[in-house]
PyMOL Python script that loads the backbone (N, CA, C, O; Angstrom):
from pymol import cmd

cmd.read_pdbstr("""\
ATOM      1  N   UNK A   1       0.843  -1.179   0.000  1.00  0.00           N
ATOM      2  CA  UNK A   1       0.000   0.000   0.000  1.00  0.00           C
ATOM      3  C   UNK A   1       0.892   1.248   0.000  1.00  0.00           C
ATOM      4  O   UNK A   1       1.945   1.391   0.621  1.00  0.00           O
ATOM      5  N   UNK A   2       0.000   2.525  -1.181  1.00  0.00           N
ATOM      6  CA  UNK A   2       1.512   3.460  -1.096  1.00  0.00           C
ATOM      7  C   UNK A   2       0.866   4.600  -0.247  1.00  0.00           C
ATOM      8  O   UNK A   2      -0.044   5.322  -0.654  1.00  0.00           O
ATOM      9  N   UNK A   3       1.439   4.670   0.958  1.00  0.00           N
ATOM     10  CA  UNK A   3       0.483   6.135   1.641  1.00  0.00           C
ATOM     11  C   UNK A   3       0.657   7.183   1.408  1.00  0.00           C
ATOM     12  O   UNK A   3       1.746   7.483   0.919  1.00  0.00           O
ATOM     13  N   UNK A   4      -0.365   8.236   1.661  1.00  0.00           N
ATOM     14  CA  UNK A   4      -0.305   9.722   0.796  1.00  0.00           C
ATOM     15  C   UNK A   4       0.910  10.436   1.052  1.00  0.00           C
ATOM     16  O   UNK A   4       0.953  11.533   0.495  1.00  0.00           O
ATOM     17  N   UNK A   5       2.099  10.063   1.869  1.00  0.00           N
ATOM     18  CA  UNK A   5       3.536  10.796   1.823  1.00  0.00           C
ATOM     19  C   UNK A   5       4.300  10.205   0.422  1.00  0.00           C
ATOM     20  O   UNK A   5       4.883  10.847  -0.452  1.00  0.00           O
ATOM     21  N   UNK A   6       4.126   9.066   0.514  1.00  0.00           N
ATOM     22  CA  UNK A   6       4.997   8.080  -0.623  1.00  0.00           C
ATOM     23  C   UNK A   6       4.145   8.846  -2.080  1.00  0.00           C
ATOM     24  O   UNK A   6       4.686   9.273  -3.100  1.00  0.00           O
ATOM     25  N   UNK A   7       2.818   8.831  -1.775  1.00  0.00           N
ATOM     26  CA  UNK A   7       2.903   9.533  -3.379  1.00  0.00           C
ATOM     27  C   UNK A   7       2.590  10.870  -3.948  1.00  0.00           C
ATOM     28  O   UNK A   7       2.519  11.246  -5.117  1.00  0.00           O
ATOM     29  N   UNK A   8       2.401  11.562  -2.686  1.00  0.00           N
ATOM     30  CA  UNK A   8       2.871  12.877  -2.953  1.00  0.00           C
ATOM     31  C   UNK A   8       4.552  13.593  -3.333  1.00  0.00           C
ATOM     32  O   UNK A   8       4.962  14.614  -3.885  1.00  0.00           O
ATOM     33  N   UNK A   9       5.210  12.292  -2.622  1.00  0.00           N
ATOM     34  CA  UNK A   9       6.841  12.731  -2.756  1.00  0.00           C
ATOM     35  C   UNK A   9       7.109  12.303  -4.273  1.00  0.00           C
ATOM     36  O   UNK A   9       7.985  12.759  -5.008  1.00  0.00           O
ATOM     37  N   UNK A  10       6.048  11.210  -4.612  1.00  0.00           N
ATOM     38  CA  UNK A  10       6.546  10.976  -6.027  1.00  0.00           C
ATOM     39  C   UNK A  10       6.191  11.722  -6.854  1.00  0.00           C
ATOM     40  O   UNK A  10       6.888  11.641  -7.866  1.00  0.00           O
ATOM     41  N   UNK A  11       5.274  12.560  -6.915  1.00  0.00           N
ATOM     42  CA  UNK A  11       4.469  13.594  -7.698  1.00  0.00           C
ATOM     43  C   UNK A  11       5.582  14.855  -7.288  1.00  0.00           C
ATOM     44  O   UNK A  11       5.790  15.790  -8.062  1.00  0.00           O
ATOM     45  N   UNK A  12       5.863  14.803  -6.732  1.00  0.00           N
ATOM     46  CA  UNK A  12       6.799  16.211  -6.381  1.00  0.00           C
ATOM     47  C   UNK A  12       8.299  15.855  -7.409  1.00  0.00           C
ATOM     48  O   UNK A  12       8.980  16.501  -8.206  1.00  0.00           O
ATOM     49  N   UNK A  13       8.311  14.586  -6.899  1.00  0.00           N
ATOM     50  CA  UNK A  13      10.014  14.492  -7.397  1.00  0.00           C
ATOM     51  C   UNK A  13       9.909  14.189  -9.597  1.00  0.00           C
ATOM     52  O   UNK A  13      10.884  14.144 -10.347  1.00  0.00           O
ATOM     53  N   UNK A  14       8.624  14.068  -9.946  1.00  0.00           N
ATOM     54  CA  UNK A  14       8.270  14.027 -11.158  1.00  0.00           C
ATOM     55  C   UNK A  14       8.306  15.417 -11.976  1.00  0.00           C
ATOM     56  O   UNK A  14       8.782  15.725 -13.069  1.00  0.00           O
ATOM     57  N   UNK A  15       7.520  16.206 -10.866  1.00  0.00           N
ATOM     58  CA  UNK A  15       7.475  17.939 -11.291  1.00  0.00           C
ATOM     59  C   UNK A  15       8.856  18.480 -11.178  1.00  0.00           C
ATOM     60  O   UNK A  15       9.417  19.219 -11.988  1.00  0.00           O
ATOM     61  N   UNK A  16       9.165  18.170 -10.445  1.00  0.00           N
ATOM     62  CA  UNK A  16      10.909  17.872 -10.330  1.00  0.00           C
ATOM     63  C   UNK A  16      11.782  17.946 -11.943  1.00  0.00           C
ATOM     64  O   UNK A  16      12.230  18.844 -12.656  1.00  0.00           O
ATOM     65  N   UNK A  17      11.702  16.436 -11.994  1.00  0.00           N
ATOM     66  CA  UNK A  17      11.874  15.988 -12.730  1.00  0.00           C
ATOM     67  C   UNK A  17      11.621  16.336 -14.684  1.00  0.00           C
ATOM     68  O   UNK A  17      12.216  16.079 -15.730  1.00  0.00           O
ATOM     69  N   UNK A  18      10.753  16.833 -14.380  1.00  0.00           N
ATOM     70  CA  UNK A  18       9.785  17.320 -15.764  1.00  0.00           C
ATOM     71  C   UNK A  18      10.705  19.258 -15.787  1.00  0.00           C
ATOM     72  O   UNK A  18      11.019  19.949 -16.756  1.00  0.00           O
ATOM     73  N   UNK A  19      10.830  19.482 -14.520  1.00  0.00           N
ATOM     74  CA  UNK A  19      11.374  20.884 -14.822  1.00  0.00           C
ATOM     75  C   UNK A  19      12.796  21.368 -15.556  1.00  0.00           C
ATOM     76  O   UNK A  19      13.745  21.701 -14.846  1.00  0.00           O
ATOM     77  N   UNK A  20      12.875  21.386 -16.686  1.00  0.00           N
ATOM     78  CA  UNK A  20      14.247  21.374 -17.013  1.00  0.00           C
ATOM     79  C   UNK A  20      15.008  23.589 -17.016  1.00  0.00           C
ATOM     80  O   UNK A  20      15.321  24.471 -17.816  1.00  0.00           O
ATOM     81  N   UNK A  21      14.921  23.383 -15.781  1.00  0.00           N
ATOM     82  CA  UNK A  21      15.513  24.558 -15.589  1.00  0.00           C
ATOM     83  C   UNK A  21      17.040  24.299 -14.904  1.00  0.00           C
ATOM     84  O   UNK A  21      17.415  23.232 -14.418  1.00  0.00           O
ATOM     85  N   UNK A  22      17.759  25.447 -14.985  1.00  0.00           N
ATOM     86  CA  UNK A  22      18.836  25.783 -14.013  1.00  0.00           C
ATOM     87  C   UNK A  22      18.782  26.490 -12.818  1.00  0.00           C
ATOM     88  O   UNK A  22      17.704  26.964 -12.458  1.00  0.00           O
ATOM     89  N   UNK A  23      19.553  26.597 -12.307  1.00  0.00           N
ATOM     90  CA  UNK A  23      20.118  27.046 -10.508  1.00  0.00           C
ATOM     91  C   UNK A  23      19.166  28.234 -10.141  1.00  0.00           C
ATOM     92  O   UNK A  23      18.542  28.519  -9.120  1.00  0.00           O
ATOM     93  N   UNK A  24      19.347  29.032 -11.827  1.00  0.00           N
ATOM     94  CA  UNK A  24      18.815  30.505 -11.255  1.00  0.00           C
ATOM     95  C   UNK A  24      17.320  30.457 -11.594  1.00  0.00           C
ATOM     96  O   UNK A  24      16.901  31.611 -11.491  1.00  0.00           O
ATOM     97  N   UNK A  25      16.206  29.518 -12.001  1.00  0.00           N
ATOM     98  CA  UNK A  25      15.201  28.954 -11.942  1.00  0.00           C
ATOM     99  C   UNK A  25      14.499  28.019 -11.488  1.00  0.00           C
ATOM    100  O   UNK A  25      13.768  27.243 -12.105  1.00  0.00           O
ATOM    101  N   UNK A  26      14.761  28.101 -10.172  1.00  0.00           N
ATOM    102  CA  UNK A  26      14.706  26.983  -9.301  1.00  0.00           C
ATOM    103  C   UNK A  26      12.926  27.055  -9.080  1.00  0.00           C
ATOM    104  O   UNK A  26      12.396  28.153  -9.251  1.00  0.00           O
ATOM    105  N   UNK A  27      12.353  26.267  -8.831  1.00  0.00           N
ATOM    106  CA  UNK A  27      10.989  26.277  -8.092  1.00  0.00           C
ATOM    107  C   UNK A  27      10.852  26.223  -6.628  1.00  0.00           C
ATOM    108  O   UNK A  27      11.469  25.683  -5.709  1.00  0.00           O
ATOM    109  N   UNK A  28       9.235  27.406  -6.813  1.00  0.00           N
ATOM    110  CA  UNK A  28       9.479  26.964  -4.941  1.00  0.00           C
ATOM    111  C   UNK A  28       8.522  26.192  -4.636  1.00  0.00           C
ATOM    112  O   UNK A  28       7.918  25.628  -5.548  1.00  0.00           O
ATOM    113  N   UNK A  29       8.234  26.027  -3.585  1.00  0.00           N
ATOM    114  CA  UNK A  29       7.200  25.104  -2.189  1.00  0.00           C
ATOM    115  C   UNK A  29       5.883  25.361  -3.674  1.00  0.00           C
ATOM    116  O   UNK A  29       5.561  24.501  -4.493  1.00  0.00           O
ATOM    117  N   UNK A  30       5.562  26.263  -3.623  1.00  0.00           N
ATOM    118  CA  UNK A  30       4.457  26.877  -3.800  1.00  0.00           C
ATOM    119  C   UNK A  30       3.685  26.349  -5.246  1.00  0.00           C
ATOM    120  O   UNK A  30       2.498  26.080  -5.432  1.00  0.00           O
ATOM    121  N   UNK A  31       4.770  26.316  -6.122  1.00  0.00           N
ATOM    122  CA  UNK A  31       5.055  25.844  -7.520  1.00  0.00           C
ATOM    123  C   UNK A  31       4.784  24.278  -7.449  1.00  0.00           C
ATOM    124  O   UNK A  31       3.813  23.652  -7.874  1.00  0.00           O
ATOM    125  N   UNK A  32       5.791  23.877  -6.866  1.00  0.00           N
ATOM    126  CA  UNK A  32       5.285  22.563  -6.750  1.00  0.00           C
ATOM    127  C   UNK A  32       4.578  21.837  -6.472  1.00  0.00           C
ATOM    128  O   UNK A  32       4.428  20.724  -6.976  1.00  0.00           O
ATOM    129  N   UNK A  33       3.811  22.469  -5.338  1.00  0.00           N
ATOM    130  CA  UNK A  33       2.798  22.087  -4.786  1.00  0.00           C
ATOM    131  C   UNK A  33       1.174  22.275  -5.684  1.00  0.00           C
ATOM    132  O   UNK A  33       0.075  21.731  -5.795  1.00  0.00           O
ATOM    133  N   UNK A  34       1.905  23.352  -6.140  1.00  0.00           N
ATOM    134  CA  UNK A  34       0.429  23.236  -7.333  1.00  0.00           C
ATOM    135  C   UNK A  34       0.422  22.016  -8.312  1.00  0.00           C
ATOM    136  O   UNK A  34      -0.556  21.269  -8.268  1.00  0.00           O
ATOM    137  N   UNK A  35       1.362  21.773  -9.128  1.00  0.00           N
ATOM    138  CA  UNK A  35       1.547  20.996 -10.269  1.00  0.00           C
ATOM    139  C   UNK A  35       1.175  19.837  -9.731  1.00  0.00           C
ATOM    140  O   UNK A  35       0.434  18.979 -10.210  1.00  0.00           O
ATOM    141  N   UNK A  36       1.908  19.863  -8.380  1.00  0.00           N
ATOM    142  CA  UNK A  36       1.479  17.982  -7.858  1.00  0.00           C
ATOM    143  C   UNK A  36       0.396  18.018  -7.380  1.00  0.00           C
ATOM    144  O   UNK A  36      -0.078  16.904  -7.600  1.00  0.00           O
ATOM    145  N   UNK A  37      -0.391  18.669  -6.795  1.00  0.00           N
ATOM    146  CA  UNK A  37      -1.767  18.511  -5.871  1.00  0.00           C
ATOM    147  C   UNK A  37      -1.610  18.554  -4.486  1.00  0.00           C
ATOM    148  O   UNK A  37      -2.590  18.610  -3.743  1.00  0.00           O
ATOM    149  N   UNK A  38      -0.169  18.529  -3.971  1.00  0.00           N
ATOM    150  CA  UNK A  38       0.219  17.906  -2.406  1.00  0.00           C
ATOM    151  C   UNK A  38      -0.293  19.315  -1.842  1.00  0.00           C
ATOM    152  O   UNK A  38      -0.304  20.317  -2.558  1.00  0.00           O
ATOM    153  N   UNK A  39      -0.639  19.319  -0.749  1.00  0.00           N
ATOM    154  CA  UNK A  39      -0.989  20.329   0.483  1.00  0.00           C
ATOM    155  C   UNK A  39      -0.016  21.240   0.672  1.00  0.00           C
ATOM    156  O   UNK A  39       0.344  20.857   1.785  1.00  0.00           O
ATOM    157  N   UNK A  40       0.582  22.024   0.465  1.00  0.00           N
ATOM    158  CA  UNK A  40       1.914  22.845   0.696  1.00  0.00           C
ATOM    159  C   UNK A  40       2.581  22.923   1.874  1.00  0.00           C
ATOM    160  O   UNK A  40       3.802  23.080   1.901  1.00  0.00           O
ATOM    161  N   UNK A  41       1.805  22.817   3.012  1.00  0.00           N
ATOM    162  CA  UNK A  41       2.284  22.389   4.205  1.00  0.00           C
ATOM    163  C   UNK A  41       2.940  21.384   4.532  1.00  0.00           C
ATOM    164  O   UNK A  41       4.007  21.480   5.137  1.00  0.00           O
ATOM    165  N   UNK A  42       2.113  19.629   3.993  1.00  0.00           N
ATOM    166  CA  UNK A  42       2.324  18.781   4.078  1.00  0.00           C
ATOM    167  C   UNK A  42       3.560  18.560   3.036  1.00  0.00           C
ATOM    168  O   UNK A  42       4.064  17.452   3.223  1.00  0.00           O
ATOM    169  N   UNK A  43       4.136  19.229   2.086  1.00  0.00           N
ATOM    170  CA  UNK A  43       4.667  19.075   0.844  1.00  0.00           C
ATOM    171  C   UNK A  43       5.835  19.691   1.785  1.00  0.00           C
ATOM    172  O   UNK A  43       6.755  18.879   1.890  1.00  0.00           O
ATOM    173  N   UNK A  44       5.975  20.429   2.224  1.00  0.00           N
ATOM    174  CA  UNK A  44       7.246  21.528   2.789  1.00  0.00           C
ATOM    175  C   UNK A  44       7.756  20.300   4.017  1.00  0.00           C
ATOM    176  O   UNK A  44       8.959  20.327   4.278  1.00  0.00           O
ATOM    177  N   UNK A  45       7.068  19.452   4.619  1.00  0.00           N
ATOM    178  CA  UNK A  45       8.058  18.015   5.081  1.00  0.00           C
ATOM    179  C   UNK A  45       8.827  17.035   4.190  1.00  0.00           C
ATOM    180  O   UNK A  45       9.995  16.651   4.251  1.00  0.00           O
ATOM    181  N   UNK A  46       7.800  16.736   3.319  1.00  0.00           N
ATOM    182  CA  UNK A  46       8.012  15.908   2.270  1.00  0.00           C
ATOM    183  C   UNK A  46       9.753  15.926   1.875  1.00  0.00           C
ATOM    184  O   UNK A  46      10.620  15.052   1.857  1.00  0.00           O
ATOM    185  N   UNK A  47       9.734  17.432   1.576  1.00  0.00           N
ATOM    186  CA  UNK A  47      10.579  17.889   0.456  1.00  0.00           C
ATOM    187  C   UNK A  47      11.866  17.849   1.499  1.00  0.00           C
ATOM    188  O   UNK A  47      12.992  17.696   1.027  1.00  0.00           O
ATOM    189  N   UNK A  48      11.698  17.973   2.739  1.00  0.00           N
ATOM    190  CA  UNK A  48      12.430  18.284   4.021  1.00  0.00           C
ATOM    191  C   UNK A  48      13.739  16.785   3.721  1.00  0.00           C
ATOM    192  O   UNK A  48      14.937  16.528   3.599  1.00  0.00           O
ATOM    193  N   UNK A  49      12.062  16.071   3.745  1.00  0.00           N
ATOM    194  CA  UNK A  49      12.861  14.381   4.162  1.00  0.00           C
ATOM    195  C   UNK A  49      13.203  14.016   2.905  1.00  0.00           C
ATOM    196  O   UNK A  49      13.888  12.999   3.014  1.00  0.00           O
ATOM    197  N   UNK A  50      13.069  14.348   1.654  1.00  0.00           N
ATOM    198  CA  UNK A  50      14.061  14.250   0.809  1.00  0.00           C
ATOM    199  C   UNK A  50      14.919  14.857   0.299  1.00  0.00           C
ATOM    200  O   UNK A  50      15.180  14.567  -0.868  1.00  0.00           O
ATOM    201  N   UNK A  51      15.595  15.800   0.887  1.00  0.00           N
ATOM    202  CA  UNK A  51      16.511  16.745   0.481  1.00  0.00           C
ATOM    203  C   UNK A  51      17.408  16.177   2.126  1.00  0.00           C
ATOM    204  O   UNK A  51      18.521  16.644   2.367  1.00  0.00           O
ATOM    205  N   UNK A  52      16.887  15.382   2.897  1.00  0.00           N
ATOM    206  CA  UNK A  52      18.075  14.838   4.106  1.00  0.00           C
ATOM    207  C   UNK A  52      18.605  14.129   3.403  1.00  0.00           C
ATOM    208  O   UNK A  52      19.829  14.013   3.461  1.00  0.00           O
ATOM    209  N   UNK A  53      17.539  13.137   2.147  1.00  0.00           N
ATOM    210  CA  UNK A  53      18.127  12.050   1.873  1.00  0.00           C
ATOM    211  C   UNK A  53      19.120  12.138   0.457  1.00  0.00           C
ATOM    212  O   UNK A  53      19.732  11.351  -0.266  1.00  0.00           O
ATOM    213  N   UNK A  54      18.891  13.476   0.539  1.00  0.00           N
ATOM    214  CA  UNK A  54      20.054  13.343  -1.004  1.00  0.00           C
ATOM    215  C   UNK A  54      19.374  13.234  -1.946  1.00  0.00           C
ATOM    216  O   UNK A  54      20.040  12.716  -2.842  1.00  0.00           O
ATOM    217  N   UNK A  55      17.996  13.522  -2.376  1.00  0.00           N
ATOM    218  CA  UNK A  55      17.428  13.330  -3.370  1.00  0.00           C
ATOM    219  C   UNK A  55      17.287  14.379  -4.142  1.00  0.00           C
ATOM    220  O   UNK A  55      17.257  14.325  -5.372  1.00  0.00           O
ATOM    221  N   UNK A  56      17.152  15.830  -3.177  1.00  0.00           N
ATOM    222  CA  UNK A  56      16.845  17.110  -4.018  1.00  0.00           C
ATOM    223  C   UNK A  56      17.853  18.221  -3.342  1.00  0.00           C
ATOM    224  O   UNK A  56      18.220  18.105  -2.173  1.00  0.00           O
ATOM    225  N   UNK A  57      18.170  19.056  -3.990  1.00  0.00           N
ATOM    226  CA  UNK A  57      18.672  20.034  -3.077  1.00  0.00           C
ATOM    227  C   UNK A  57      17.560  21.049  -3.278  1.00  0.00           C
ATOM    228  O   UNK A  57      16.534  21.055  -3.959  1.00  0.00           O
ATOM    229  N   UNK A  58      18.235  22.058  -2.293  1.00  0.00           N
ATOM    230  CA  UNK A  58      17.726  23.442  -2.057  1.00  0.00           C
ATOM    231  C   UNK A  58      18.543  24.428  -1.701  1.00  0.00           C
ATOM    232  O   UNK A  58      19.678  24.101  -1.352  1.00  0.00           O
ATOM    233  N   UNK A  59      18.195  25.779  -1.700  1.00  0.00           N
ATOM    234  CA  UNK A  59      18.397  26.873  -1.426  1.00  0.00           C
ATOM    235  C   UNK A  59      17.257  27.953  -0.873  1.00  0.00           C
ATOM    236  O   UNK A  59      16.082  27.977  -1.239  1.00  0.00           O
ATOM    237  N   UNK A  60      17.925  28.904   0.161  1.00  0.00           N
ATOM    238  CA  UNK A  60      17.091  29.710   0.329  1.00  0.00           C
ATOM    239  C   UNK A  60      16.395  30.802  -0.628  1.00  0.00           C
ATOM    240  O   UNK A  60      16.851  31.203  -1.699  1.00  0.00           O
ATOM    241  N   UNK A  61      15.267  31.174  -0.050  1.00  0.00           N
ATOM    242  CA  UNK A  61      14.880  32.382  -1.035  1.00  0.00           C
ATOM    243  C   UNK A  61      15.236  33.741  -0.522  1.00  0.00           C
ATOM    244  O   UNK A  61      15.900  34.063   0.463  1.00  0.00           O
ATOM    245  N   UNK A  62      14.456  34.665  -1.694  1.00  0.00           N
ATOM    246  CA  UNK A  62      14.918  36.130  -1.030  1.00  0.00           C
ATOM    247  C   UNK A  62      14.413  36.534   0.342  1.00  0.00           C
ATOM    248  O   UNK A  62      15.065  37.341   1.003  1.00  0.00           O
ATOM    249  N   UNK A  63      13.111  35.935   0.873  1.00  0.00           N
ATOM    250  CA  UNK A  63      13.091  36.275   2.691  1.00  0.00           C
ATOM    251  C   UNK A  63      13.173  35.329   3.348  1.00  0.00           C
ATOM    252  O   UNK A  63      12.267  34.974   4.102  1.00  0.00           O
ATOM    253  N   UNK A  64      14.383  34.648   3.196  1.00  0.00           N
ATOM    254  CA  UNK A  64      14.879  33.495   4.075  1.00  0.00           C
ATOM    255  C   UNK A  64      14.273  32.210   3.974  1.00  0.00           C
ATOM    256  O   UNK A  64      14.927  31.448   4.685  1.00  0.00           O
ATOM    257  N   UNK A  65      13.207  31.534   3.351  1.00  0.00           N
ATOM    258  CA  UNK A  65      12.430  31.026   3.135  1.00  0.00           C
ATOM    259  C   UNK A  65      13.105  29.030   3.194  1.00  0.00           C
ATOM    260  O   UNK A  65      12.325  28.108   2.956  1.00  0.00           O
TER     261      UNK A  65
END
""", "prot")
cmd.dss("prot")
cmd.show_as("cartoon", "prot")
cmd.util.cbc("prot")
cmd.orient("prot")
């Protein structure tokens, strides 16, 4: 059974995936969370526990974000 973390992270890491931008076009929380459907709240852990695991990086935004 895949529970709604497992496939929201996969819908994230697809939009991800599908984005062929560079460094200085990065997407945020907000972006992604639209394309995939995930809750933005619930999506802003998600993204947490895969960016511990080496899957995505990040950077801050312009208000610290």
């Amino acid at each position: 059974m895949i529970t709604h973390k497992t496939k929201y992270a996969l819908k994230a890491l697809a939009v991800l995936a599908d984005e062929k931008t560079g460094d200085a076009n990065a997407l945020r929380i907000e972006q992604i969370a639209e394309r995939s459907g995930a809750p933005k709240r619930f999506l802003e852990h998600i993204l947490l526990d895969l960016k511990r695991a080496g899957l995505i990086g990040s950077r801050r935004g312009r208000k610290g974000g």
